[in-house]
N, C-alpha and C positions, 0 to 999 in steps of 0.2 A: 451330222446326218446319221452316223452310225450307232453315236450314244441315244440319240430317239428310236431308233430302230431295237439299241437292247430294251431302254427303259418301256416300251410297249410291250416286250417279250415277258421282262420280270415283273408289269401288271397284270398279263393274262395268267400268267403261271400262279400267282397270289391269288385271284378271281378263284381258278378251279381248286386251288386248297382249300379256298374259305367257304366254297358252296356247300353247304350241308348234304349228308346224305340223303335219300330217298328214305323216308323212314315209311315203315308196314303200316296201312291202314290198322286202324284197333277197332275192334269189337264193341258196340256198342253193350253197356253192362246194363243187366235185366233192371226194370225198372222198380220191382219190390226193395233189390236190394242198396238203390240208389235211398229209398227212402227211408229205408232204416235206417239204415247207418248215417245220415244225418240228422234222425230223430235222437238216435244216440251220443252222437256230437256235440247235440244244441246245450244240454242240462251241462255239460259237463264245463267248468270251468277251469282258465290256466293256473297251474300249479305254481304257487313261486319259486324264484329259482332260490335254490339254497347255494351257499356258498359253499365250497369245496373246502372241510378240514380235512385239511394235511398236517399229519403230527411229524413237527420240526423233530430232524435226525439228531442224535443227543450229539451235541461239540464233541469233537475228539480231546483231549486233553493236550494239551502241547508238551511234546518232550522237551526237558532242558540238555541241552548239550554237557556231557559230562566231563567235557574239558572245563569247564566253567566251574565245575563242581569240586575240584580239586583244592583243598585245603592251601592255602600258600600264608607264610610267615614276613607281616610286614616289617620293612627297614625302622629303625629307630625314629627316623623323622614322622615317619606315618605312626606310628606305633605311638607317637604323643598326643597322637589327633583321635585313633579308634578304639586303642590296648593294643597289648602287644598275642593277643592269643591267638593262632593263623584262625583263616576263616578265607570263603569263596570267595572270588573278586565280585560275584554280584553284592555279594555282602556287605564288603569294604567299600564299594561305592554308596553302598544305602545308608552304612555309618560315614562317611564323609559327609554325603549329604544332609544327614541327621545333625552333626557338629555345621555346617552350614549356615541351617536353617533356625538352628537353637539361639548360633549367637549372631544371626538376620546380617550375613555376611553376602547377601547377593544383593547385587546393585539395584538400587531403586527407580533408577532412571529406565540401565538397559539390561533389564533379568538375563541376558544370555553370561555375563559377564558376576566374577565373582571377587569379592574382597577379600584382600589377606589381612590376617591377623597375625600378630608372631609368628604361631604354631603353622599356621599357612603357608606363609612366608618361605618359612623355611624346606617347608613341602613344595611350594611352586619356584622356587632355587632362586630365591630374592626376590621375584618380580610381585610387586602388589595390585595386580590386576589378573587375573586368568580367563576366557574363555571357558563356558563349561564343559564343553565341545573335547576342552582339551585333558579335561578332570580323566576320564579314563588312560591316555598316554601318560598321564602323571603316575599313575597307581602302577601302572606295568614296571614304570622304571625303580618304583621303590618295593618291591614285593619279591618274594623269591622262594623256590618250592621248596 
């Protein structure tokens, strides 16, 4: 009984929110100017719309982290795979991958995965299969500043 007695309350309070105001009678506008100004209207026709050019903000350049940048001296074993002349680790990963790909040492089946060859081998510490996933913890362990 008392939830219909609010529920009646919270529709009449809704009712007088949503009754629009008394809006002011308006002025009835002089009759010359009704007709011109739709004599004006009629010639004129829609404009198409143009599309908005927005001139794209020029890309920021991405900084390389300059720890990356730091020259490092590969181990022996690596060193028979890239030279032995230091170079970044982005570096040393792109000549790894360059001896890789030369001598078509990733699996044909499942590209994630990578075949040794001696020189490999010996880089991936005997195992003849690698993940490529795992190519960067490889390089950390044979590199040195």
């Amino acid at each position: 009984m008392i939830w219909q007695q609010k529920k009646a309350a919270v529709k009449k309070a809704a009712a007088k929110k949503s009754a629009p105001a008394k809006a002011a009678p308006k002025k009835a506008a002089p009759v010359k100017k009704q007709a011109a100004s739709k004599a004006a209207a009629a010639p004129k026709k829609a404009a198409p719309k143009k599309a908005a050019a927005k001139k794209a903000a020029p890309k920021k350049k991405r900084k390389i982290n300059p720890a990356l940048l730091v020259p490092l001296t590969p181990s022996a074993v690596l060193a028979a795979v890239i030279g032995n002349k230091p170079a970044s680790r982005p570096d040393i990963i792109k000549k790894v991958w360059a001896y890789i790909k030369k001598q078509g040492l990733q699996d044909g089946v499942n590209k994630r995965m990578i075949n040794a060859d001696d020189k490999l081998k010996a880089l991936f510490g005997g195992k003849s299969q690698v993940s490529m996933f795992d190519l960067a913890k490889i390089v950390s362990s044979n590199v040195s500043k």
